[in-house]
C-alpha positions in Angstrom: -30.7 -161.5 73.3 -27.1 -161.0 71.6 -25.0 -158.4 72.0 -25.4 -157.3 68.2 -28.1 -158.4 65.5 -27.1 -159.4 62.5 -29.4 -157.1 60.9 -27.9 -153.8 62.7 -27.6 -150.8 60.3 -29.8 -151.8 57.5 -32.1 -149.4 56.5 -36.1 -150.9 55.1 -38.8 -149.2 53.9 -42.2 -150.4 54.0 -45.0 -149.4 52.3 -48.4 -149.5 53.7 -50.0 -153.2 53.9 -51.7 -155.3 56.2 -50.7 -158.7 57.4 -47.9 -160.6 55.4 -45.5 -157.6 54.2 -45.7 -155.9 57.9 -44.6 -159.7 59.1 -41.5 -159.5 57.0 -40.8 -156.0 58.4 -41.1 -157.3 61.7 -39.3 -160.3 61.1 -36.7 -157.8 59.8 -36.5 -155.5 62.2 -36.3 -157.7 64.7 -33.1 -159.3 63.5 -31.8 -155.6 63.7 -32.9 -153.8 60.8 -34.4 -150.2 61.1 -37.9 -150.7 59.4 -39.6 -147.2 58.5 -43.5 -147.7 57.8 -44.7 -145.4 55.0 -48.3 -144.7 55.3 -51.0 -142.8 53.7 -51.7 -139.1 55.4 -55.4 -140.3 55.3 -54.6 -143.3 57.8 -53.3 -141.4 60.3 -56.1 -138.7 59.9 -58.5 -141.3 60.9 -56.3 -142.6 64.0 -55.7 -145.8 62.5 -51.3 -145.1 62.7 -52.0 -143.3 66.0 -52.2 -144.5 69.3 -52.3 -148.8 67.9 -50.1 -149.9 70.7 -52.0 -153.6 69.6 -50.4 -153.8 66.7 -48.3 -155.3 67.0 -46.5 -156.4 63.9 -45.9 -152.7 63.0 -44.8 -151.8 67.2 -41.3 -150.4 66.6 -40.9 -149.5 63.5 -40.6 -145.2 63.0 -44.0 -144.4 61.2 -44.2 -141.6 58.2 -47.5 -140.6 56.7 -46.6 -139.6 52.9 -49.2 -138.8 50.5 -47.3 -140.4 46.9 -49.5 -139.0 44.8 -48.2 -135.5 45.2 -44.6 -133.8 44.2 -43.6 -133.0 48.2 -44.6 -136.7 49.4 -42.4 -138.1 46.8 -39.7 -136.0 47.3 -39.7 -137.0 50.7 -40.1 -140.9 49.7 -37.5 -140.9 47.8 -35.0 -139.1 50.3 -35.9 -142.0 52.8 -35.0 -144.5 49.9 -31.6 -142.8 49.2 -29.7 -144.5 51.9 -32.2 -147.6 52.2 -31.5 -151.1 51.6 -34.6 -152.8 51.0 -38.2 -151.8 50.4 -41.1 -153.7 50.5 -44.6 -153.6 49.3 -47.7 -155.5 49.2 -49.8 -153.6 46.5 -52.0 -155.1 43.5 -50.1 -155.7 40.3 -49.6 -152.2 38.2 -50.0 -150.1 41.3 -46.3 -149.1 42.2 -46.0 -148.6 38.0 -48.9 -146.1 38.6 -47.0 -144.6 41.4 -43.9 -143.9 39.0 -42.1 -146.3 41.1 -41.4 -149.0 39.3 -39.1 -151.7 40.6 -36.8 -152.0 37.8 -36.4 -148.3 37.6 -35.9 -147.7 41.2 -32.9 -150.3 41.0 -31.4 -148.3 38.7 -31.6 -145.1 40.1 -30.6 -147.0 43.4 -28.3 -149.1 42.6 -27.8 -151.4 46.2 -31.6 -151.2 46.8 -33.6 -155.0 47.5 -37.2 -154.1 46.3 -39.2 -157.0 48.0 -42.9 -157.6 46.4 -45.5 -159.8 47.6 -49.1 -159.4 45.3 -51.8 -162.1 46.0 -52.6 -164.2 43.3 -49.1 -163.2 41.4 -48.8 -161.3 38.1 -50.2 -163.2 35.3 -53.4 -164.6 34.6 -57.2 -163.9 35.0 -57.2 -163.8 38.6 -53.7 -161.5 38.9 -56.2 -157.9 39.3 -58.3 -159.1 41.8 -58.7 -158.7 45.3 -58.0 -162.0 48.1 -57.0 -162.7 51.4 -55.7 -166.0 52.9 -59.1 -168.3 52.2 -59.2 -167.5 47.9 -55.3 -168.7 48.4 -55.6 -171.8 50.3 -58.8 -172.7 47.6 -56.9 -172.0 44.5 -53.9 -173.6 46.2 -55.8 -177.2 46.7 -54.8 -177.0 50.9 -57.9 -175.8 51.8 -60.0 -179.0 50.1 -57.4 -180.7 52.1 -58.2 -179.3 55.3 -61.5 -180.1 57.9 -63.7 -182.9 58.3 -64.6 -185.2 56.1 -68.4 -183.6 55.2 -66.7 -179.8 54.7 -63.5 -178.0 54.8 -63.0 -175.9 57.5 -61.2 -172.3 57.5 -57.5 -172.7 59.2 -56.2 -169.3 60.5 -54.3 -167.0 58.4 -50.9 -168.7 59.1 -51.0 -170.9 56.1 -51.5 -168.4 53.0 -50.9 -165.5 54.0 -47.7 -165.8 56.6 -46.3 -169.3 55.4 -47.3 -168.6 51.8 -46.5 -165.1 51.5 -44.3 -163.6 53.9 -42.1 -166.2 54.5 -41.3 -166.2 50.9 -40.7 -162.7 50.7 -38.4 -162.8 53.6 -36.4 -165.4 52.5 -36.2 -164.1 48.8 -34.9 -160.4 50.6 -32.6 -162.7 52.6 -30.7 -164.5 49.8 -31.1 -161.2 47.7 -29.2 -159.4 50.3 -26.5 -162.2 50.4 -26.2 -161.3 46.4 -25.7 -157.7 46.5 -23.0 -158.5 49.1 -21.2 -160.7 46.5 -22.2 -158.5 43.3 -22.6 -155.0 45.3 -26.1 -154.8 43.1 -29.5 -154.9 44.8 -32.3 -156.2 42.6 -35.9 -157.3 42.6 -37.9 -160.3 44.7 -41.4 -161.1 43.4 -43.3 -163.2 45.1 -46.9 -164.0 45.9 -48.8 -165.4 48.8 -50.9 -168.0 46.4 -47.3 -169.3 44.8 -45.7 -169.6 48.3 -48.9 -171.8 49.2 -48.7 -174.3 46.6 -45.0 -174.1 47.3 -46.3 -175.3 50.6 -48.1 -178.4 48.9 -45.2 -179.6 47.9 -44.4 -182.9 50.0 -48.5 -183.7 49.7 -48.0 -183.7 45.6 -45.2 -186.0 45.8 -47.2 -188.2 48.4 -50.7 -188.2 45.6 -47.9 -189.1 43.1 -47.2 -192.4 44.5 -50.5 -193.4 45.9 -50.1 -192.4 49.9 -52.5 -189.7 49.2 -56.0 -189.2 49.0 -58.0 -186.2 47.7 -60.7 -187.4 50.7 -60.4 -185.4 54.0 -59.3 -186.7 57.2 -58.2 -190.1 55.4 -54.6 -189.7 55.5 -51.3 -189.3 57.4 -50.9 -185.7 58.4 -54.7 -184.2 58.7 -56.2 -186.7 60.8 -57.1 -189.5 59.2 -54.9 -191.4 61.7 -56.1 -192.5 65.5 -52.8 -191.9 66.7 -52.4 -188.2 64.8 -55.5 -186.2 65.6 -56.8 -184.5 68.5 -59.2 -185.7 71.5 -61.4 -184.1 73.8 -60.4 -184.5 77.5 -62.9 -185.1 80.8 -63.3 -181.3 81.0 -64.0 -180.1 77.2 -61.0 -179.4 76.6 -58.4 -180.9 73.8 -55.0 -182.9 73.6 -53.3 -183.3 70.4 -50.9 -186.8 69.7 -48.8 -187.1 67.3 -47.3 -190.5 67.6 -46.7 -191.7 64.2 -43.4 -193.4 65.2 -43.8 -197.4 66.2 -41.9 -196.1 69.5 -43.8 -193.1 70.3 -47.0 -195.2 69.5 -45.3 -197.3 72.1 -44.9 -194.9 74.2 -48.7 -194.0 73.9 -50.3 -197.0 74.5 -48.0 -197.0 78.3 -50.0 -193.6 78.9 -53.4 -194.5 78.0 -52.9 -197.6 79.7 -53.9 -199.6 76.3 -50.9 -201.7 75.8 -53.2 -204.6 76.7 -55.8 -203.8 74.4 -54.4 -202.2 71.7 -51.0 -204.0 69.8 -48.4 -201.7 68.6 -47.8 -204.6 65.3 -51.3 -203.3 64.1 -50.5 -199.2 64.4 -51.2 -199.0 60.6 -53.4 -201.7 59.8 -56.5 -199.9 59.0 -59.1 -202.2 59.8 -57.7 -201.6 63.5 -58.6 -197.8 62.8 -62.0 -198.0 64.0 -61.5 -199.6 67.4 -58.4 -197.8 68.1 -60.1 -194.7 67.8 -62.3 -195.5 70.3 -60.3 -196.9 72.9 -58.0 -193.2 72.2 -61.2 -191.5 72.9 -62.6 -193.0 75.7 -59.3 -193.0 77.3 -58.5 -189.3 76.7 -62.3 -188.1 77.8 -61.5 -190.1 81.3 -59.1 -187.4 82.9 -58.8 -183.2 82.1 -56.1 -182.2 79.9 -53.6 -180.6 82.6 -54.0 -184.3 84.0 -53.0 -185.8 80.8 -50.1 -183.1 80.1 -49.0 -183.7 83.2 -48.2 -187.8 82.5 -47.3 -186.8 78.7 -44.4 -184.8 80.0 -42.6 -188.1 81.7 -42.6 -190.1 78.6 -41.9 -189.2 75.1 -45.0 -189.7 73.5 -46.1 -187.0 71.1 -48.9 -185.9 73.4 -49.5 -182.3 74.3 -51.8 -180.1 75.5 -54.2 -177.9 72.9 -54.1 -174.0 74.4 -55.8 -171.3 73.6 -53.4 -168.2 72.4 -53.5 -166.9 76.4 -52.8 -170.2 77.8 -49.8 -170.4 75.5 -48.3 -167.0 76.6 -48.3 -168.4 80.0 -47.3 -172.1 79.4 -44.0 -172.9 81.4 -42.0 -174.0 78.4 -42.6 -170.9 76.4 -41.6 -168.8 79.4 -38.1 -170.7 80.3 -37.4 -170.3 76.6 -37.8 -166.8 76.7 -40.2 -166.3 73.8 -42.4 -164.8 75.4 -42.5 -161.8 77.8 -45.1 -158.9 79.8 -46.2 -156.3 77.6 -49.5 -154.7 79.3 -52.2 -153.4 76.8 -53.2 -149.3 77.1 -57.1 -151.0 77.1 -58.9 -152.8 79.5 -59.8 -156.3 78.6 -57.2 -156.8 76.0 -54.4 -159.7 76.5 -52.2 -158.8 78.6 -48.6 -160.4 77.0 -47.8 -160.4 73.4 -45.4 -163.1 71.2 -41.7 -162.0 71.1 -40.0 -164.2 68.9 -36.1 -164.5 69.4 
């Protein structure tokens, strides 16, 4: 860990949301910033604020129960956004407005302030008022028609929508708005919204439909599994490995491991009609040893192969640990994980 964050001494205020905006606050805070988590008195009335040492993208940050709707709780808002430098909410469109704190106001009457916005389906249109979480995204995005087996999509985990889509976003728009107010001295406003960021996401596979290397069907292309030598295969003791050799010499590579170079030619990777057999041969080879065995003999040649692990297994994987992103953290309840993610 450096000596200094680059973050140290700025000042963010975060209104109460779940998932994607307390991300960015995390994210934030753990670049140095100090991230105060406004929250409504009711919350910490029924012990949700109190005593949530799991949760852990708010751990760290200096909690305040506010109630906005009255005269004292917005005095005291607005003395923690006096010396702030970026606040950051995740409310339906028109709610701060309702609030009396309305983005464009609030820069005024502050004039270095970053107010950082994340809605769901964005502003405009039919669907602007409604409530969503990550799966309404991904559909009206077109990822999640892209996603699962060919009879059915299949629900990813919230990364895509709401932390790639969303907060990512917003944390990058605070980021470059920051780097303004340091060359105009003026804060300003970052709207952004979790279904926007998602089809920003779809970008590269739009290009790819554009000119033909893309097809609406699932698992029938490059990147979602459509490929024998990009998917995932079940090992001898039910569990996976994932390979990733789309490279000729990585497929290469891949063929030394399995020990298919003799049945399998590395001149016919991406001729289709070889798709069938090759998937085979892939399967019956991977389901002949466990997948530490297979890890094991991916590690001495540069393959593309690793091990699928469950979110424990990864908190304990040897890599992860030498890298330091990951560390102890006991749990205050029994049976709960016993180390938590700690991004550098």
């Amino acid at each position: 860990m450096p000596d200094h964050l680059p973050l140290e001494g700025l000042k963010v205020v975060e209104l109460h949301a779940i998932g994607p905006v307390p991300f960015v606050g995390m994210q934030l805070q753990q670049l140095g910033a100090h991230v105060t988590r406004v929250s409504p008195i009711r919350d910490r009335a029924i012990g949700i604020e109190t005593g949530a040492e799991a949760d852990l993208l708010n751990r760290g940050k200096v909690r305040c129960a506010l109630n906005l709707k009255s005269t004292e709780g917005m005095e005291q808002f607005h003395q923690l956004l006096s010396d702030a430098d970026v606040l950051t909410e995740g409310f339906r469109p028109g709610v701060m407005e309702r609030l009396n704190l309305h983005p464009h106001t609030l820069i005024t009457q502050y004039p270095t302030l970053v107010v950082g916005r994340l809605s769901g389906f964005g502003r405009q249109g039919e669907y602007a008022p409604r409530a969503g979480h990550d799966i309404n995204y991904l559909a009206l995005s077109g990822a999640l028609a892209a996603i699962g087996t060919p009879d059915t999509p299949v629900v990813p985990l919230n990364l895509v929508a709401d932390f790639g889509g969303g907060a990512m976003h917003l944390l990058t728009g605070i980021l470059a708005q920051l780097i303004q107010r340091g060359i105009s001295g003026r804060g300003g406003v970052v709207d952004a919204s979790i279904l926007s960021g998602t089809l920003s996401l779809t970008t590269m596979m739009h290009g790819l439909l554009a000119s033909g290397r893309w097809s609406l069907d699932r698992q029938a292309n490059l990147l979602d599994g459509g490929m024998p030598f990009y998917r995932v295969y079940p090992t001898l003791d039910r569990k996976f490995v994932a390979v990733g050799a789309l490279e000729t010499v990585f497929f290469h590579e891949l063929l030394e491991l399995t020990g298919l170079s003799e049945v399998l030619s590395v001149d016919k990777q991406y001729d289709m009609k070889t798709w069938p057999a090759m998937t085979l041969a892939f399967t019956s080879a991977f389901g002949a040893r466990t997948r530490d065995e297979w890890a094991a003999e991916a590690c001495q040649k540069d393959c593309c192969v690793t091990p699928v692990l469950n979110f424990e297994e990864s908190l304990a994987h040897p890599h992860n640990l030498a890298n330091g992103w990951v560390q102890p953290q006991p749990f205050p309840h029994p049976g709960a994980a016993q180390t938590f993610t700690q991004p550098s």
